[in-house]
N, C-alpha and C positions, 0 to 999 in steps of 0.2 A: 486375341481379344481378352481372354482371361489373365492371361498374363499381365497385360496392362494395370487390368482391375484389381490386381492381387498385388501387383505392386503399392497402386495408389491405398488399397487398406493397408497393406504394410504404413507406408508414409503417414495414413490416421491416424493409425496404434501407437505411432511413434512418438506422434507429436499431440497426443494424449497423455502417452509416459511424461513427455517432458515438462507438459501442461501442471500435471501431478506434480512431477519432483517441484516445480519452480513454485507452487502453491505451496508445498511443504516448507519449501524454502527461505518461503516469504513469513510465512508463520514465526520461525524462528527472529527475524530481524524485527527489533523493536526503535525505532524512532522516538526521539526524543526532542519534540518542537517546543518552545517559549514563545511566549505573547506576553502583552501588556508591561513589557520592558523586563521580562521576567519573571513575574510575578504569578504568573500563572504555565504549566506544564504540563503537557499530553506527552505520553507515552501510546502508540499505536504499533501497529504489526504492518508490514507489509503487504498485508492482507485488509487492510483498513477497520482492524480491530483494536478499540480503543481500549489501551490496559489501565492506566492510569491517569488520574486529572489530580493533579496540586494545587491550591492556592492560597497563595501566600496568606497569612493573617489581615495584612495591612485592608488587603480586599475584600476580606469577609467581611469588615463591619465599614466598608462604604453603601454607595446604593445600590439597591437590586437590580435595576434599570444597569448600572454601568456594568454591575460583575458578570452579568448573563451577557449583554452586549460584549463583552472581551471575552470569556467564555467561545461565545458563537465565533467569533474572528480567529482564535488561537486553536479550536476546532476544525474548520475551514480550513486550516493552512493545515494544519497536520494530515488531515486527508485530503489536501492536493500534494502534499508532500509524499504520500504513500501511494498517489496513483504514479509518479513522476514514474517511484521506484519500480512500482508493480508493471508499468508499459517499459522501462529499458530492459529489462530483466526476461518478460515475452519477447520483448523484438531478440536480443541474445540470442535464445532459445530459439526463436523462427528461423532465424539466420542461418542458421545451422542445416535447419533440413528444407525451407525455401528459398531459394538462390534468389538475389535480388531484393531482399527485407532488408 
């Protein structure tokens, strides 16, 4: 019976390490998404931490209304672009120590 159980914490710890490294990992990878035909640019983490936001001149002195609307749009994709990364990157790492992920 312990045996078993001692196994399965083993396999938590494990897959808490890798939890960890792929967190670290993700930190490191910075995404670089465009919107608004480029004019505007997110930099995020892997971790869906936004480093950077650019915007072009042209858009600063249009309306407030459109640059926050492109804004939010070019926002949005950069972090569904960082969950994409963040869920292949888990499943990887599952894969590993749960057969069948």
């Amino acid at each position: 019976m312990f045996g078993k159980m001692g196994d399965m914490l083993g396999k938590l710890q494990e897959m808490k390490q890798k939890a960890d490294e792929i967190k670290t990992k993700l930190d490191g990878i910075v995404l670089k998404i465009e919107g608004a035909g480029g004019d505007i640019k997110i930099e995020i983490t892997g971790n869906k931490k936004v480093k950077n936001v650019f915007v072009a001149p042209a858009l600063q002195h249009g309306g407030k209304d459109e640059l926050e609307e492109q804004l939010t749009v070019t926002i949005n994709k950069a972090i569904e672009t960082a969950d994409k990364l963040n869920e292949e990157e888990m499943k990887k790492a599952a894969g590993g120590l749960l057969p069948g992920m």
